[in-house]
OpenMM code with the backbone's topology and positions (N, CA, C; nanometers):
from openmm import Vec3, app, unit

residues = "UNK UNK UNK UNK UNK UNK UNK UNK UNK UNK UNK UNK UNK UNK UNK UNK UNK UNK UNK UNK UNK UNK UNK UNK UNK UNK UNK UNK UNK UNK UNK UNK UNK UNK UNK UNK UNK UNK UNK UNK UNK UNK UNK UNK UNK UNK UNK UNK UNK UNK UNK UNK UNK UNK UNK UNK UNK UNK UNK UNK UNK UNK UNK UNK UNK UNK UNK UNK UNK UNK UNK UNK UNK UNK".split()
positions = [
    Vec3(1.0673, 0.7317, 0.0072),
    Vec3(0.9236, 0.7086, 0.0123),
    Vec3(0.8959, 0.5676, -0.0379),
    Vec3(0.7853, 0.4582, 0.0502),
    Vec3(0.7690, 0.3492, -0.0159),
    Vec3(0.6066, 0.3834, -0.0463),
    Vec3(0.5875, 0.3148, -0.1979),
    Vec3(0.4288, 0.2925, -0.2307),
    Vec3(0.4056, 0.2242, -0.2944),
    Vec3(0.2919, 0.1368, -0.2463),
    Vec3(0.2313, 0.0126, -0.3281),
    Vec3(0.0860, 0.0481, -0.3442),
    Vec3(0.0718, 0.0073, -0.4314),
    Vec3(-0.0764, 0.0049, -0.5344),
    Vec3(-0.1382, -0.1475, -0.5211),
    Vec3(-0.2511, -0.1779, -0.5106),
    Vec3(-0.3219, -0.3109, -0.4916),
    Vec3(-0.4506, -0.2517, -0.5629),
    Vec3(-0.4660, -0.3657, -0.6552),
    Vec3(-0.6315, -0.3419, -0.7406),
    Vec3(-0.7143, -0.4723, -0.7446),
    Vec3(-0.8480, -0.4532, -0.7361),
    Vec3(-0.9265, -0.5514, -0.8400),
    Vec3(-0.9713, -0.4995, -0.9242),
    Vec3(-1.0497, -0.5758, -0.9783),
    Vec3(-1.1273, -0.5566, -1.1192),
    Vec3(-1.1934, -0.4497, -1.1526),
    Vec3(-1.2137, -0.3725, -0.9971),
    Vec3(-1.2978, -0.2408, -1.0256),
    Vec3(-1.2863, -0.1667, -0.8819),
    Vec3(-1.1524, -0.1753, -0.8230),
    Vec3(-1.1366, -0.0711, -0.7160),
    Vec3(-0.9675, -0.0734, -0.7330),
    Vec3(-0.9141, 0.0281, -0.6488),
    Vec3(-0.7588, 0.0630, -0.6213),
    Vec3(-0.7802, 0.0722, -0.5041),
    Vec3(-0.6112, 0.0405, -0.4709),
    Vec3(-0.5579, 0.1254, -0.2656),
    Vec3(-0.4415, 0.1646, -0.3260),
    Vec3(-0.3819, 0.2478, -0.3054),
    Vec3(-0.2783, 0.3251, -0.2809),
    Vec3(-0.2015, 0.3589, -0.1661),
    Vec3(-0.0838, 0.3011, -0.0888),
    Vec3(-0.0413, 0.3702, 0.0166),
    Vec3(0.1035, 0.4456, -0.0054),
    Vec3(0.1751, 0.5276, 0.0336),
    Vec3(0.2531, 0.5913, 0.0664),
    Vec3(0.3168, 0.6046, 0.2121),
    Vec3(0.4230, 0.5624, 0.2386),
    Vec3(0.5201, 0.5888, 0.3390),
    Vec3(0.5973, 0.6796, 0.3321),
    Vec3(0.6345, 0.7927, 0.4110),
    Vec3(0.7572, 0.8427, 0.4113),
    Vec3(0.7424, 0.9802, 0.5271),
    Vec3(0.8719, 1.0100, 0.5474),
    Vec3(0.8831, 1.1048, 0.6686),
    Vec3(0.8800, 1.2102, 0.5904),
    Vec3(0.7972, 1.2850, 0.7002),
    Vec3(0.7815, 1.4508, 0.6760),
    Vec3(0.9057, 1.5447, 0.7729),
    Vec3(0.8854, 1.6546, 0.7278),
    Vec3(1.0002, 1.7618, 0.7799),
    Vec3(1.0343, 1.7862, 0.9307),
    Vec3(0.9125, 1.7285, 0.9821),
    Vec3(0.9246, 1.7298, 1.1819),
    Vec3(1.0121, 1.5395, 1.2018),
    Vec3(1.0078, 1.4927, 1.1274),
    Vec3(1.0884, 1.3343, 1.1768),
    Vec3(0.9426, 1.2521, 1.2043),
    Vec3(0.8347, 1.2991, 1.1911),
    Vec3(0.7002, 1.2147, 1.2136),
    Vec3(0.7386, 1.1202, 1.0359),
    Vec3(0.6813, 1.0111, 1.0721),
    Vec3(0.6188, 0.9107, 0.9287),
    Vec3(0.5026, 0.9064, 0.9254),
    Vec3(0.4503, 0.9429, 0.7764),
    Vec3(0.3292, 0.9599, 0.7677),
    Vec3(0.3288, 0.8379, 0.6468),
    Vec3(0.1801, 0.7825, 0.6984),
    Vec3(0.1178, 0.6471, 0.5937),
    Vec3(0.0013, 0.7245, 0.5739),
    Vec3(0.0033, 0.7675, 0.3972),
    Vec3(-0.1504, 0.7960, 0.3368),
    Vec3(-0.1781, 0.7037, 0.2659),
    Vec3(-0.3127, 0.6481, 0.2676),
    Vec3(-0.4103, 0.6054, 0.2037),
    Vec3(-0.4895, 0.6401, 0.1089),
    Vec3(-0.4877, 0.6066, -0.0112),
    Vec3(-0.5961, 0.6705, -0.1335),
    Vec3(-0.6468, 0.5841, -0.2153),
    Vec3(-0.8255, 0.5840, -0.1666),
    Vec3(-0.8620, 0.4442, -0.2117),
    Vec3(-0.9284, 0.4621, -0.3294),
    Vec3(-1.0030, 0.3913, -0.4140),
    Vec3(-1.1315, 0.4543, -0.5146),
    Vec3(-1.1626, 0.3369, -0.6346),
    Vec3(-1.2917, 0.3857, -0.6915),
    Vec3(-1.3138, 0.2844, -0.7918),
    Vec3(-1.2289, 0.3260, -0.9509),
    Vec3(-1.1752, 0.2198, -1.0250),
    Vec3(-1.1016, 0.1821, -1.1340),
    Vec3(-1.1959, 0.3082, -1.2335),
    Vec3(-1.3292, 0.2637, -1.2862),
    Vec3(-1.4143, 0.3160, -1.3372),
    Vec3(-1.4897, 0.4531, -1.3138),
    Vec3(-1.4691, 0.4888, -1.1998),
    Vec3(-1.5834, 0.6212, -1.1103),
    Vec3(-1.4730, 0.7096, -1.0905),
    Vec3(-1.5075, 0.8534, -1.0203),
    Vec3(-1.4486, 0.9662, -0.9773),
    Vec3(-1.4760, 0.8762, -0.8323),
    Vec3(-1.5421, 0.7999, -0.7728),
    Vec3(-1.5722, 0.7629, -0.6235),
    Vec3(-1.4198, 0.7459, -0.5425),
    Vec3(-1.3627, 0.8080, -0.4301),
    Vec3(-1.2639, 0.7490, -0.3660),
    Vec3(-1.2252, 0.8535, -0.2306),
    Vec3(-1.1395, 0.8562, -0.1861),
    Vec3(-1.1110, 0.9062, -0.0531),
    Vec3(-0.9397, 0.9292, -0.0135),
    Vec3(-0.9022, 0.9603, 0.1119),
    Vec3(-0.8098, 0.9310, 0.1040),
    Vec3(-0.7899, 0.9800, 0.2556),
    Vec3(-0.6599, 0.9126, 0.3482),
    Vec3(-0.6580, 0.9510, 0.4444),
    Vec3(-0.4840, 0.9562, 0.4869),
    Vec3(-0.4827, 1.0401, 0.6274),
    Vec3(-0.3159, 1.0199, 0.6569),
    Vec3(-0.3271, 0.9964, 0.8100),
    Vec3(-0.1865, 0.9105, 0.8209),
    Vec3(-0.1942, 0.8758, 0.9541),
    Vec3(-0.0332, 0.9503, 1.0106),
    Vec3(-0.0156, 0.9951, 1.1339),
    Vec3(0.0872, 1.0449, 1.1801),
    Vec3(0.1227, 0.9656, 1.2433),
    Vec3(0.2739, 0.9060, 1.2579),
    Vec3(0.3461, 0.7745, 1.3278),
    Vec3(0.4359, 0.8118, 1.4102),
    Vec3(0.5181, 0.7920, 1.5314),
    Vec3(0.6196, 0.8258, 1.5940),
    Vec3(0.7459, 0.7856, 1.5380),
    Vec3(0.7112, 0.6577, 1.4956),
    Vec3(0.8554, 0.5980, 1.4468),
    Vec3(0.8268, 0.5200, 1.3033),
    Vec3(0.9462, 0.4545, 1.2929),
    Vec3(0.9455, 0.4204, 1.1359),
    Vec3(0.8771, 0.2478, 1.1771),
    Vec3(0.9161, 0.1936, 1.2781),
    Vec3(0.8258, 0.0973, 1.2902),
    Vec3(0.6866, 0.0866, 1.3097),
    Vec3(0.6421, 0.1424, 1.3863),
    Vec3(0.4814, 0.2123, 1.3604),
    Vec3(0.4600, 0.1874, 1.2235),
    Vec3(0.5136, 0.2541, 1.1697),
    Vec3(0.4430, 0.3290, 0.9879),
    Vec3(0.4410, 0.1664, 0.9509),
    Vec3(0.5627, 0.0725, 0.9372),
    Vec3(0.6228, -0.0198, 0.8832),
    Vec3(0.4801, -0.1321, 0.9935),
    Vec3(0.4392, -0.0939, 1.0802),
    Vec3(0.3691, -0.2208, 1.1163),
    Vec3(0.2201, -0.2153, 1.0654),
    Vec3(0.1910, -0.0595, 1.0338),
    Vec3(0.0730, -0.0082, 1.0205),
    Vec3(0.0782, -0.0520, 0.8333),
    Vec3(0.1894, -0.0554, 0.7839),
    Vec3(0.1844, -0.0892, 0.6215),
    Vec3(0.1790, -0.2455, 0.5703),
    Vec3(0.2451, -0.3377, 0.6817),
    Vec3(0.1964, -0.4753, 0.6675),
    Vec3(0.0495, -0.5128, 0.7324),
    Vec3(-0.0161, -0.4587, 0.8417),
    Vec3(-0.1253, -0.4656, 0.8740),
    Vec3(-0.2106, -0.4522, 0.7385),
    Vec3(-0.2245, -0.3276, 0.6980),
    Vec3(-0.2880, -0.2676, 0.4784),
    Vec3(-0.2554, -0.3729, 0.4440),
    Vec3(-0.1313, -0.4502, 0.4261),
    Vec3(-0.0902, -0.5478, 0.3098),
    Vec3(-0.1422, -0.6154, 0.3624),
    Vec3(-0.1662, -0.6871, 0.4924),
    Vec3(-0.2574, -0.8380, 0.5075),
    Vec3(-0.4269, -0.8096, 0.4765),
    Vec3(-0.4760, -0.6727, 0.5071),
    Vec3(-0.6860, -0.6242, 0.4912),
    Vec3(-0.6425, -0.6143, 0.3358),
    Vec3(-0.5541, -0.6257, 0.2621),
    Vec3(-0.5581, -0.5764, 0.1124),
    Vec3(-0.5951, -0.7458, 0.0749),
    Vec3(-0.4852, -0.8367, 0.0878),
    Vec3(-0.4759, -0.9740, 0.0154),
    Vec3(-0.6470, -1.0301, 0.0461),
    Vec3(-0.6623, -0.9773, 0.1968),
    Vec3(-0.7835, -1.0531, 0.2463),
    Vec3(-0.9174, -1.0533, 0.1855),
    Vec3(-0.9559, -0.8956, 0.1507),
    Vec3(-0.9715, -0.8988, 0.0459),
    Vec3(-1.0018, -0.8925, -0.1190),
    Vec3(-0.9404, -0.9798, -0.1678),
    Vec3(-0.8421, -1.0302, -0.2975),
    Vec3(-0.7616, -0.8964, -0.3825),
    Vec3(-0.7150, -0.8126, -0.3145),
    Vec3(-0.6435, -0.7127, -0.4213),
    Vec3(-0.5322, -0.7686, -0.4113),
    Vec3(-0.4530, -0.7329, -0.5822),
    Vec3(-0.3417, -0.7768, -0.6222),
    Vec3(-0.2648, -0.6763, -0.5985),
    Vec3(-0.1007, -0.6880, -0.5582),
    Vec3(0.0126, -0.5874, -0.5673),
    Vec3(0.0212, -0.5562, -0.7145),
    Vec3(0.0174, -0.4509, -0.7976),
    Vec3(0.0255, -0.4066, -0.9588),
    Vec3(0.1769, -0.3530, -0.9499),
    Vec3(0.2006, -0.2529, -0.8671),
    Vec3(0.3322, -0.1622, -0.8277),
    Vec3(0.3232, -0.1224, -0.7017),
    Vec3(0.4971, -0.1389, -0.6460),
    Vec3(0.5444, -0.0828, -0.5759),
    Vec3(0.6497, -0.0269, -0.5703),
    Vec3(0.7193, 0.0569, -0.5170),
    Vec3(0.8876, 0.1136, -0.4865),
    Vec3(0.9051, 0.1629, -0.3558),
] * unit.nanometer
topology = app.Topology()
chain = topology.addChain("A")
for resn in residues:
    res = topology.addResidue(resn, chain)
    for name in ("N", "CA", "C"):
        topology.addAtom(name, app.Element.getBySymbol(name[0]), res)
């Protein structure tokens, strides 16, 4: 499973990569404010591992854009 965390000063993103038990890759999303219960979260079903992998640098470029920082990933 890969997941990186991106914050500002008063929001989070959260994503998660990894394959489920059918061979699909699933990318969830879990967004919300630092301070509030406010947030959401969503999943996307992928065919392949490039999909997931193009759909997770696409997040990483709308994250930098904008200004959230990488805090953690693995």
């Amino acid at each position: 499973m890969t997941e990186i965390r991106w914050e500002t000063k008063s929001r989070y993103y959260v994503v998660r990569m990894y394959q489920d038990l059918f061979g699909d890759w699933i990318v969830e999303s879990v967004w919300g404010g630092l301070h509030n219960k406010l947030g959401n979260r969503q999943q996307q079903v992928l065919a392949s591992y490039q999909d997931a992998l193009a759909l997770l640098l696409q997040i990483n470029k709308q994250r930098h854009a904008r200004h959230y920082g990488i805090v953690a990933s693995r």
